[in-house]
C-alpha positions as CSV (number, residue, x, y, z in Angstrom):
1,X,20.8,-20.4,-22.2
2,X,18.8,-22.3,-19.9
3,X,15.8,-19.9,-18.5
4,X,16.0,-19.5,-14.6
5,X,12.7,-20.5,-13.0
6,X,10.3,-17.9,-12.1
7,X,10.6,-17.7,-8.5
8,X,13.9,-17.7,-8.0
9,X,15.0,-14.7,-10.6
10,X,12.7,-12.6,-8.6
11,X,13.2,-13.6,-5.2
12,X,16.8,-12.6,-6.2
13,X,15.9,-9.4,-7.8
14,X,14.1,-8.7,-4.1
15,X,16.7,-9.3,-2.8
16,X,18.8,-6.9,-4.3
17,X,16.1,-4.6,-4.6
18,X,15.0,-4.3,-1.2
19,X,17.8,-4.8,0.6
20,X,17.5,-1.7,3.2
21,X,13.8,-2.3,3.5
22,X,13.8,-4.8,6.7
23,X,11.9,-7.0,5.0
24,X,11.3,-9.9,7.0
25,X,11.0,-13.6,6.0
26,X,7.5,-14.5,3.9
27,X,5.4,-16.5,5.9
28,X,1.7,-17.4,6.9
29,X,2.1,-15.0,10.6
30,X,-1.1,-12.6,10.1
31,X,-2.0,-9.6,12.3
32,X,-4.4,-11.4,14.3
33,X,-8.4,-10.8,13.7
34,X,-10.2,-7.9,12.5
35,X,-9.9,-5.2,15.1
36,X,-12.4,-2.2,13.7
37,X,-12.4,0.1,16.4
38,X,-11.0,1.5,19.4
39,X,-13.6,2.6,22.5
40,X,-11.1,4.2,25.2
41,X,-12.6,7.5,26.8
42,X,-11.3,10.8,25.0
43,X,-10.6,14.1,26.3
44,X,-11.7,16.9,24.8
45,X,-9.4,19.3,22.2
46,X,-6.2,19.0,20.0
47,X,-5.3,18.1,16.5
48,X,-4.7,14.9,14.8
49,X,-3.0,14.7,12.2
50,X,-3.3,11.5,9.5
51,X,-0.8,10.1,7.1
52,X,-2.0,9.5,3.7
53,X,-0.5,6.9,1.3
54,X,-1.3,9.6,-1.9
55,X,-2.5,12.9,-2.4
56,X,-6.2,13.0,-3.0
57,X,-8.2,14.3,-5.9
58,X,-10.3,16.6,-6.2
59,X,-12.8,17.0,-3.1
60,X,-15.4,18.0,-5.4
61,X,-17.9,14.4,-4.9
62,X,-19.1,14.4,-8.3
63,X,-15.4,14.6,-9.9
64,X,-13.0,12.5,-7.1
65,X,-12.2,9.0,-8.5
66,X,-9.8,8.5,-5.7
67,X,-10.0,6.3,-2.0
68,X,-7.9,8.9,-0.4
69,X,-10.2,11.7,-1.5
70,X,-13.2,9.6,0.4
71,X,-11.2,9.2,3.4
72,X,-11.4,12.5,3.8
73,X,-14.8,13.2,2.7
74,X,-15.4,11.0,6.1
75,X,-14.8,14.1,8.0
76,X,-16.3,17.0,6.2
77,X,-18.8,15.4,4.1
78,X,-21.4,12.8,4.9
79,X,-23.6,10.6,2.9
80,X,-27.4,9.8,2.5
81,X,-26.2,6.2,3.4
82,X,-23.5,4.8,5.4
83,X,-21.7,1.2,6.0
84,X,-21.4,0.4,9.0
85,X,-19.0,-2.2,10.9
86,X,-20.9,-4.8,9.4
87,X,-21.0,-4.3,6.1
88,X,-25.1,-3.2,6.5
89,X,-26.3,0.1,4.9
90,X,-27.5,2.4,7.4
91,X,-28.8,6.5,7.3
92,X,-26.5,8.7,7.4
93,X,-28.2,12.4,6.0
94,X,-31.3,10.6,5.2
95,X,-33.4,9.4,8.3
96,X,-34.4,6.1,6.7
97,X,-33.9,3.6,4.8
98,X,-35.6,3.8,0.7
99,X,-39.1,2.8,0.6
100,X,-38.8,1.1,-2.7
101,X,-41.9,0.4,-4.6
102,X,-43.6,0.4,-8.3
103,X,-41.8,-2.9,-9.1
104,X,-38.2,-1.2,-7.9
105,X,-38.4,2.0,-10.2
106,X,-39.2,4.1,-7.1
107,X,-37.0,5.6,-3.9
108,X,-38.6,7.3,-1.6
109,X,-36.8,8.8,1.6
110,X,-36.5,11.5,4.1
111,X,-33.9,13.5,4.8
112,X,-32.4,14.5,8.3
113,X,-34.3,18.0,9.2
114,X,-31.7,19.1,11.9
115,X,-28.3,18.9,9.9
116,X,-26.7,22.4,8.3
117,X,-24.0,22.4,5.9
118,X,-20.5,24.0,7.3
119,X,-21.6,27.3,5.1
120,X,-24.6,27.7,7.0
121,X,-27.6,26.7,4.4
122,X,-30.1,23.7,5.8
123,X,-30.2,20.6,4.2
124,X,-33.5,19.3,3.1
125,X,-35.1,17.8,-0.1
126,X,-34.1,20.4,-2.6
127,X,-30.6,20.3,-1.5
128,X,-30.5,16.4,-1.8
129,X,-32.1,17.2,-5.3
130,X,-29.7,20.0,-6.4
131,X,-26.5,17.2,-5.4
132,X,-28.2,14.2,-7.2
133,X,-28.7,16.2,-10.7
134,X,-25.2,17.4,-10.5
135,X,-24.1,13.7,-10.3
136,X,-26.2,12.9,-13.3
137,X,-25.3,15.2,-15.4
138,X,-22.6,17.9,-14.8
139,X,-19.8,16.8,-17.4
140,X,-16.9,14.5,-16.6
141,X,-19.0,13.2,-13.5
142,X,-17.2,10.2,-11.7
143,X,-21.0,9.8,-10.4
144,X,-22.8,9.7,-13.8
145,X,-22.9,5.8,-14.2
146,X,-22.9,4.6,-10.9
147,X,-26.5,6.2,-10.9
148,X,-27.3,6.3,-14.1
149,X,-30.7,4.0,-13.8
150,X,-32.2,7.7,-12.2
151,X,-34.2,9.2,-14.9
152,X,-36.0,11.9,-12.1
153,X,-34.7,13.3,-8.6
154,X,-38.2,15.0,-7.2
155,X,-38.1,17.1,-4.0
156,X,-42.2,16.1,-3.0
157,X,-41.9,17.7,0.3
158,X,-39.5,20.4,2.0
159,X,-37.6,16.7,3.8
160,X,-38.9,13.9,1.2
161,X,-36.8,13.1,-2.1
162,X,-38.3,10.5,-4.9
163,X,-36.0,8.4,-7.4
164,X,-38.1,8.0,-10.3
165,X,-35.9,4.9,-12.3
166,X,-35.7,3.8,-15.8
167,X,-35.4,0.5,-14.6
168,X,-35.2,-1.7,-11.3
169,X,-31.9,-1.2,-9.6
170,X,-31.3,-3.0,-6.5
171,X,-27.7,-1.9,-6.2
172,X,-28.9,1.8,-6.0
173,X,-29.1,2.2,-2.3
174,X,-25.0,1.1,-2.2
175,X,-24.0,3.3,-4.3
176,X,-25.9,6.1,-2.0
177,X,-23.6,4.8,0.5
178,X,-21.0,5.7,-1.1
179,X,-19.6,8.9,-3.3
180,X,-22.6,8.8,-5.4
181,X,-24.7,9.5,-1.9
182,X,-22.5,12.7,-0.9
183,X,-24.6,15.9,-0.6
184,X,-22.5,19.1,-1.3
185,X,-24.1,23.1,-0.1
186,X,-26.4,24.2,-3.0
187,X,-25.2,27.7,-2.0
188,X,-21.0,27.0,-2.8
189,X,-22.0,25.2,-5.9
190,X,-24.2,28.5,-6.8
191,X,-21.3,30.6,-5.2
192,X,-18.2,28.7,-7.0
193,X,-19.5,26.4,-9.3
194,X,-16.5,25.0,-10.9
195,X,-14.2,25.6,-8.4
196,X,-16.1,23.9,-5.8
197,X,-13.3,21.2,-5.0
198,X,-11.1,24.2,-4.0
199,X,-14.2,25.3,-1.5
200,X,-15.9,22.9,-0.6
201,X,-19.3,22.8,2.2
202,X,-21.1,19.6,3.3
203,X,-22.6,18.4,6.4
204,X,-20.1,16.6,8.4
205,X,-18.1,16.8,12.0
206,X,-15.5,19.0,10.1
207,X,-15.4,21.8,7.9
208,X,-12.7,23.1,5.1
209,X,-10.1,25.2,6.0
210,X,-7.2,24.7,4.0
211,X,-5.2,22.8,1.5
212,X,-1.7,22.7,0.6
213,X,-1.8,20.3,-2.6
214,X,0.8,17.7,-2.5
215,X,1.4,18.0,1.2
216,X,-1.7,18.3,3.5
217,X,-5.6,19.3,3.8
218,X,-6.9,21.0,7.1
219,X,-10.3,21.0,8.8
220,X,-11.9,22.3,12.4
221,X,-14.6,21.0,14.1
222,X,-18.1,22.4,12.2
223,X,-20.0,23.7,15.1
224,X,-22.9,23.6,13.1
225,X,-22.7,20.2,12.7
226,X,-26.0,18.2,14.0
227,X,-24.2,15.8,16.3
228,X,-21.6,18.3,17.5
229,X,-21.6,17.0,21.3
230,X,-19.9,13.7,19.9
231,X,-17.0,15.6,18.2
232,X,-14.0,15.9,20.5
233,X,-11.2,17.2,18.2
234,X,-10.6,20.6,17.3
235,X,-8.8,20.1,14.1
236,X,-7.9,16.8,11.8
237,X,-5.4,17.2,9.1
238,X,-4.4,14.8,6.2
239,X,-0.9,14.8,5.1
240,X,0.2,13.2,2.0
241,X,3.0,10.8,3.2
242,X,3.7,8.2,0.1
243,X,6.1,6.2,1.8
244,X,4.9,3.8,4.4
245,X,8.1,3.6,6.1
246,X,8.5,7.3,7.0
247,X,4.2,7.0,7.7
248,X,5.3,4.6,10.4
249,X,8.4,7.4,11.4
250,X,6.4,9.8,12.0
251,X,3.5,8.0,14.1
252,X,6.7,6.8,16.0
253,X,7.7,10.5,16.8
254,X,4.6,11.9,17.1
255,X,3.9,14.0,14.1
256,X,1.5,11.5,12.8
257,X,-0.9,10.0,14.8
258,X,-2.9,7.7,12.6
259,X,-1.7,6.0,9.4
260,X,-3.9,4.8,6.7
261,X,-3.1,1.9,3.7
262,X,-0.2,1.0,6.0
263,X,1.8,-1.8,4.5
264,X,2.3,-5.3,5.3
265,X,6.2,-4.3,5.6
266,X,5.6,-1.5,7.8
267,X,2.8,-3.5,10.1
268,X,5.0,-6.6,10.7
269,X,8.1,-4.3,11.8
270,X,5.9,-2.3,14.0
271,X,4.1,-5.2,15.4
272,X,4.8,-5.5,19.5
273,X,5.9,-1.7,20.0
274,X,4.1,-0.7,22.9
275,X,2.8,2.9,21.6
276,X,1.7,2.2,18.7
277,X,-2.1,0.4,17.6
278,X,-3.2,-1.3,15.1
279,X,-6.9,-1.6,13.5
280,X,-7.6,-4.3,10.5
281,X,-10.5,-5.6,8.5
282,X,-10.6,-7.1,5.1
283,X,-10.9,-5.5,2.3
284,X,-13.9,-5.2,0.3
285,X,-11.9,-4.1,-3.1
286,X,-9.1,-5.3,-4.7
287,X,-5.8,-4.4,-6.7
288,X,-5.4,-4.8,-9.9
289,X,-3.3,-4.5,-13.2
290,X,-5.2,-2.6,-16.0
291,X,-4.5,-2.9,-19.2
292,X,-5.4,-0.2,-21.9
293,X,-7.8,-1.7,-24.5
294,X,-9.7,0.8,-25.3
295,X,-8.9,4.1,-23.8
296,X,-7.7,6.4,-27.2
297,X,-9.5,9.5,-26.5
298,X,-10.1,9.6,-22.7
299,X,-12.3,8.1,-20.5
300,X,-15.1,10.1,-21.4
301,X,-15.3,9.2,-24.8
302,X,-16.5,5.9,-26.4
303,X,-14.3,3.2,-26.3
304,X,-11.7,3.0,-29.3
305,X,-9.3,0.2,-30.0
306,X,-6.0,1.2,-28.9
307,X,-3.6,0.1,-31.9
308,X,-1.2,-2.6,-30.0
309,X,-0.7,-6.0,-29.2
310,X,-2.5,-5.8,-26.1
311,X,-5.5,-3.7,-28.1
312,X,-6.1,-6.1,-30.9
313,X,-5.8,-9.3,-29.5
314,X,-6.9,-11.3,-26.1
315,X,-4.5,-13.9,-26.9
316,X,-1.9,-11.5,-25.3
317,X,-3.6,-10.1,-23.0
318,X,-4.5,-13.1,-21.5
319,X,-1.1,-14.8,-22.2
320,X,0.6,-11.8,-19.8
321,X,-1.9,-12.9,-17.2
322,X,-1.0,-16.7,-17.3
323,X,3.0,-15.4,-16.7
324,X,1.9,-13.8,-13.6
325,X,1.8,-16.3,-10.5
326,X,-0.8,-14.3,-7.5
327,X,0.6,-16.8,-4.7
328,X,4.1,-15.9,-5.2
329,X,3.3,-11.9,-5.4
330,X,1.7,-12.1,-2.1
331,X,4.4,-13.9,-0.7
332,X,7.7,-11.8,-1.8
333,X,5.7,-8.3,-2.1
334,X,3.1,-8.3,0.8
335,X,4.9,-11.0,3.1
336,X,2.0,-13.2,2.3
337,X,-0.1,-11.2,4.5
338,X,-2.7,-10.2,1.4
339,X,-4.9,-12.8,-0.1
340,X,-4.8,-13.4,-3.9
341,X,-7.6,-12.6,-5.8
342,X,-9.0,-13.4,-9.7
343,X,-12.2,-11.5,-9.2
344,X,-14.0,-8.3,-8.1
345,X,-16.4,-10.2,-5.7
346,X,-15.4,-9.8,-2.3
347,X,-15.2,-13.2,0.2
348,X,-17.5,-14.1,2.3
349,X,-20.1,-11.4,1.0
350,X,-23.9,-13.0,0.5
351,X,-23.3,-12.7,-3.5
352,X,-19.6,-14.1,-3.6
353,X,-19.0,-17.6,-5.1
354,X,-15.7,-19.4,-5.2
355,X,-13.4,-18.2,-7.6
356,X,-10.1,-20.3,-8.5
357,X,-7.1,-18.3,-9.7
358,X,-6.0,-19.7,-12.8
359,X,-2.3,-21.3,-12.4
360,X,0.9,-19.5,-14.1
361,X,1.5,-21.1,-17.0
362,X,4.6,-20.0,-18.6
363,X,4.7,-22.7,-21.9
364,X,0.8,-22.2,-22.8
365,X,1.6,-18.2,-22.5
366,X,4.4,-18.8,-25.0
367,X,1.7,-20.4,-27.2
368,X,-0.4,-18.2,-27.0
369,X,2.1,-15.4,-28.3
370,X,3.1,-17.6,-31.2
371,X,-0.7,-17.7,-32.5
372,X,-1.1,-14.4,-32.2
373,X,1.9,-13.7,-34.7
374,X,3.5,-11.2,-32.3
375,X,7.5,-10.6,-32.1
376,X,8.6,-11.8,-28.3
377,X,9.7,-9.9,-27.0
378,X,6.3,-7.9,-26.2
379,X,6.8,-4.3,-25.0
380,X,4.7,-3.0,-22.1
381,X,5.2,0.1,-20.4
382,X,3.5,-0.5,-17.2
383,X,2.8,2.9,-14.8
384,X,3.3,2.2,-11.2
385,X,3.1,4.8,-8.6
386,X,5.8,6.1,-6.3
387,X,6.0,4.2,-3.1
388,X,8.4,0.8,-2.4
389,X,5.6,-1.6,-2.3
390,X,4.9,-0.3,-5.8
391,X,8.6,-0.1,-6.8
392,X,8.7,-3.9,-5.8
393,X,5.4,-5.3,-7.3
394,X,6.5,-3.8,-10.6
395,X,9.5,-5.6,-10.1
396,X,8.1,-8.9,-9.4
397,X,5.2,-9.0,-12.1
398,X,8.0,-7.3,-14.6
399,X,10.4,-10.2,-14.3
400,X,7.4,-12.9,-14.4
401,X,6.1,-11.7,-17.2
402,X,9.7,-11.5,-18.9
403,X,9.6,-15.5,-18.3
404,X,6.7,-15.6,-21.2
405,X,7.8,-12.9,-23.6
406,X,7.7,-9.5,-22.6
407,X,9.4,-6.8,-21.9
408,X,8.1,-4.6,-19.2
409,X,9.3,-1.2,-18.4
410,X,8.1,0.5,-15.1
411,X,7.0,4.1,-15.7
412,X,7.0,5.2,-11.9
413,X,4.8,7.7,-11.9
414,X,3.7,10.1,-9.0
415,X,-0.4,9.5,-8.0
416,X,-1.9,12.7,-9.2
417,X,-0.5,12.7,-12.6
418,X,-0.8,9.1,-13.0
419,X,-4.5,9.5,-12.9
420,X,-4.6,12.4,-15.3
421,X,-2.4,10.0,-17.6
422,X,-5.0,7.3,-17.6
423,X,-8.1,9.0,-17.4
424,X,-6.7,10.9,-20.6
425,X,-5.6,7.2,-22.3
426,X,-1.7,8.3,-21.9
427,X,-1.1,4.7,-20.6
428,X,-0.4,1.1,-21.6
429,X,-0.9,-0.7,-18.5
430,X,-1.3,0.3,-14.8
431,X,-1.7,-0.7,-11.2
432,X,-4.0,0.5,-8.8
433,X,-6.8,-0.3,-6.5
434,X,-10.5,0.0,-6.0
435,X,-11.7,0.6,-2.6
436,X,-14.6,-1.4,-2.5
437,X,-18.7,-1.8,-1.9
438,X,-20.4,-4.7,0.0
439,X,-22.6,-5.3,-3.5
440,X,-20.7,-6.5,-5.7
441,X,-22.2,-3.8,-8.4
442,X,-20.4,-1.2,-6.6
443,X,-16.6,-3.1,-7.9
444,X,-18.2,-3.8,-11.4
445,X,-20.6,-1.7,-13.1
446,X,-18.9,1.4,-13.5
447,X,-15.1,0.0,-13.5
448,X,-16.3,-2.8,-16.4
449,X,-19.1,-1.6,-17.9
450,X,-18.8,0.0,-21.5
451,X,-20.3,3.0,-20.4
452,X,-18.9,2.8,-16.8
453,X,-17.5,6.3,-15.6
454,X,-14.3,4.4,-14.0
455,X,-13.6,2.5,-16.5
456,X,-10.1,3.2,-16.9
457,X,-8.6,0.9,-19.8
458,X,-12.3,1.4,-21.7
459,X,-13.1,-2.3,-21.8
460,X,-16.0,-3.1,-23.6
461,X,-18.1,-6.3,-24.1
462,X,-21.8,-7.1,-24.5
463,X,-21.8,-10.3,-22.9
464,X,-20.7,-8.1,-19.5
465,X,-23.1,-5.0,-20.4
466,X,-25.9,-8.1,-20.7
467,X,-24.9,-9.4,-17.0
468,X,-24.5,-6.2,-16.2
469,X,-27.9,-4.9,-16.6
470,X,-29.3,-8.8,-15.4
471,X,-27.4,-8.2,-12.1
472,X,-29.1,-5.1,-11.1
473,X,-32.5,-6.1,-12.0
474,X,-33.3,-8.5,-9.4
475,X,-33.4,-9.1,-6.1
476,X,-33.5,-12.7,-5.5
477,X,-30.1,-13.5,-3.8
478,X,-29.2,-16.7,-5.1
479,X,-30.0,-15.1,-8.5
480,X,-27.7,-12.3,-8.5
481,X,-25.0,-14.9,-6.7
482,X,-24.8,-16.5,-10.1
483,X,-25.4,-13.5,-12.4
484,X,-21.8,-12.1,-10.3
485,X,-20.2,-15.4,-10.9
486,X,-21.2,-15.3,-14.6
487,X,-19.9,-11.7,-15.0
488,X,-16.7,-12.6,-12.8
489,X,-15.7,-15.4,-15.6
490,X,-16.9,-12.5,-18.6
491,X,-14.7,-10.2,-17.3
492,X,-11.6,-13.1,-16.6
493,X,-12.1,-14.2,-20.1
494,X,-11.7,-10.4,-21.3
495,X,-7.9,-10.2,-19.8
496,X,-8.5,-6.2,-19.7
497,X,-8.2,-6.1,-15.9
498,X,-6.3,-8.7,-14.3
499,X,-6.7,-8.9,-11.0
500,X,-4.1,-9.5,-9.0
501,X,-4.7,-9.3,-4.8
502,X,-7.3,-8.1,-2.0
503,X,-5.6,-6.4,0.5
504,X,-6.0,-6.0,4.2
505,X,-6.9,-2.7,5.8
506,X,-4.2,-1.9,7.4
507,X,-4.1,1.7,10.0
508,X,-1.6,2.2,12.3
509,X,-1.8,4.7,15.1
510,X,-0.3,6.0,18.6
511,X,-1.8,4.4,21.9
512,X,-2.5,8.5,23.2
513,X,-5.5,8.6,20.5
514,X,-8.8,6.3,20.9
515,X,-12.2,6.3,19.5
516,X,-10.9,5.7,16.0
517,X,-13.8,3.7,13.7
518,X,-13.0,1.6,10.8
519,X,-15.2,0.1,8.9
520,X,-15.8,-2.5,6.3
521,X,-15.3,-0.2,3.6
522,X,-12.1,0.5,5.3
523,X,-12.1,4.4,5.6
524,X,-11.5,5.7,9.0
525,X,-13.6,7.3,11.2
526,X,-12.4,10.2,13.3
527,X,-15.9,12.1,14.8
528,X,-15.5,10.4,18.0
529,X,-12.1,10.4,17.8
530,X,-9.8,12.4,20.6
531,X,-6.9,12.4,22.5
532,X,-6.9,8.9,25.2
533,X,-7.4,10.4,28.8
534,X,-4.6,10.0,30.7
535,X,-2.2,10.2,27.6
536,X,0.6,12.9,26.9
């Protein structure tokens, strides 16, 4: 029987599939430019409540491995460092930037002396201290190797914290403006230890309340808080709402006022309703299709060849990655409103270079199969979460990759236990996202790297260790540019994560709220958030 070409089988099979999801004709229409913020004056008072595309993980900082779990760290839990709407690290807890000397194997900063944590205790150099080791070393830390080049944390002064390193690091200050930077209360780590994610204290515009897991997390306004006079809202609340659709219902009907991860389905339908907002930048992170090479014991142990095809030989691996065809994804799943992407360098970032996608390539992927000596077709159980966007991406790269010789079955799998699957190696293949850092370290050290903490599929090569290591040792610019264009065609030539689209940072919201910040990290911003004066 003659084989149908690619793009037709699945734009049928959308068809079919997503019949009663109003998906509109692909095209080139985008949402206009980045729009990051919203400056209207607020009044003061009143909850908002925000829709979450999954249920975060554990809000313990050392632990999370999740982008909605930082979203809400956003509001109760601030960072030594922060990105701001340019992509530029500024102080967040500590009051100024690193002084970095002895060749790059010393930090030295000061922290803010006016900021509490929402249980009362002060913050100061111990405290950043007591946070920093935790990272380091408290077992099953998500933390561990993004900062693993800190042999010392030193509290030289009651505000004044020293990084002794093993070895330069230039990505170091990013990753302290991220989850690695997040300073939790020495007191509820001495008070709960363990169980910290379940009572969790920080510095940060809102405290812990509540949380209902699988449906919402509560906080109030922390009047401790340092820059309390700027916080307008009495309570935020984050409730896990998987499907974008009924996101979008309920910012219509006014349970939900803001949306995060909205969908390019969801955005496009909404797009000229006169109550609603929208706020967009591009992504810093990407989406991607892991494959489990290594991962046979969990991700905290070394890595271990997983016994099949895809495990013992890259001629598969990267024979399913020539049957997949980026363009077309982004056209039938996302409406063409994402970009493609072949790389974990972000666009238009000082250290990106220009990446071409490699083109599908359906008779060479047939070849390769043959020289491996595999029977066609291949099984691969690929775990996708539960949402429609997922549903249909698994649908499209599933009858793509059928074209070249194997058989994909979707495992859809709700978000929490997906990630306890894969962090325990209980997967063959999975999609999923990172959310980004403006240095390109922050997408590849920990998530490639042998030893990397977030390493899910346990990928492990010594040409990318080597680059690795050579990345973060210098700061000349146009050095490090090539060093990430090295490692981006390491990694490529590995097959272990294939990587698939950058996506647009999408959040929807109601006209009656204002002073909503996003920025280039894509996490939304609620301290000066508030209710519009003048609105309902």
């Amino acid at each position: 029987m003659r084989r149908i070409p690619a793009a037709l089988s699945v734009a049928a099979l959308l068809a079919i599939t997503t019949a009663c999801s109003s998906l509109s004709p692909p095209g080139k229409e985008t949402t206009a430019q980045a729009r990051l913020t919203d400056l209207r004056p607020v009044r003061d008072g009143g909850t908002v409540t925000i829709g979450l595309k999954s249920d975060p993980d554990r809000l313990d900082p050392s632990l999370t491995t999740t982008l909605v779990a930082r979203t809400v760290f956003t509001s109760m839990c601030e960072q030594l460092y922060d990105v701001d709407q340019q992509n530029k690290f500024v102080p967040q807890l500590a009051a100024s930037l690193p002084k970095i000397t002895d060749g790059g194997r010393t930090f030295t900063f000061d922290v803010r002396k006016d900021a509490r944590f929402s249980d009362g205790a002060r913050l100061d150099a111990r405290a950043v201290k007591t946070s920093l080791d935790r990272h380091l070393h408290l077992r099953g830390s998500g933390r561990a190797s993004e900062i693993d080049s800190v042999q010392k944390v030193t509290a030289v002064g009651p505000y004044t914290v020293r990084l002794s390193l093993s070895h330069p690091d230039v990505p170091l200050l990013g990753r302290l403006a991220n989850t690695a930077g997040l300073i939790m209360s020495p007191k509820a780590l001495k008070t709960y230890g363990a169980d910290f994610a379940t009572h969790p204290s920080c510095v940060g515009p809102f405290k812990y309340e509540k949380r209902v897991v699988g449906d919402r997390i509560e906080l109030a306004k922390d009047p401790l808080y340092y820059d309390a006079d700027k916080v307008h809202l009495d309570h935020v609340i984050y409730k896990t709402i998987t499907d974008g659709n009924i996101r979008m219902a309920n910012i219509r009907s006014g349970d939900v006022q803001i949306g995060d991860q909205m969908g390019p389905v969801e955005v496009r339908n909404s797009m000229g309703e006169k109550d609603l907002q929208l706020l967009n930048t591009p992504s810093l992170g990407y989406m991607a299709l892991t494959l489990n090479v290594g991962n046979s014991h969990g991700i905290d142990k070394a890595p271990s060849p997983v016994d099949s095809p895809f495990g013992r030989d890259v001629r598969v691996r990267e024979a399913f990655d020539l049957s997949l065809d980026r363009a077309l994804i982004n056209k039938l799943v996302f409406q063409g409103m994402y970009e493609p992407a072949c790389g974990p360098v972000p666009p238009g970032t000082p250290l990106s270079t220009p990446v071409t996608c490699p083109k599908r390539d359906v008779a060479k992927a047939e070849r390769l199969l043959k020289a491996a000596g595999v029977k066609t077709p291949v099984p691969l159980e690929l775990m996708i979460n539960t949402t429609p966007e997922d549903s249909r991406l698994g649908q499209v790269v599933q009858a793509m990759a059928a074209d070249a010789g194997f058989d994909v079955r979707l495992r859809p799998t709700e978000f929490a236990t997906g990630l306890t699957r894969t962090l325990a190696g209980d997967f063959q293949a999975r999609t999923g996202g990172w959310g980004g850092q403006p240095d390109p370290a922050g997408n590849i050290d920990s998530l490639v790297g042998t030893t990397g903490s977030n390493n899910q599929g346990k990928l492990s090569d010594p040409e990318i260790d080597r680059l690795i290591v050579e990345g973060r040792s210098t700061s000349d610019v146009a050095e490090r540019r090539e060093i990430y264009r090295r490692l981006t065609v390491a990694i490529n030539k590995q097959h272990g994560v294939i990587y698939l689209y950058r996506n647009i940072n999408y959040v929807s919201a109601s006209q009656d709220v204002s002073g909503i910040k996003l920025s280039g990290d894509g996490l939304i911003r609620v301290k000066e958030a508030g209710y519009t004066k003048g609105s309902r």
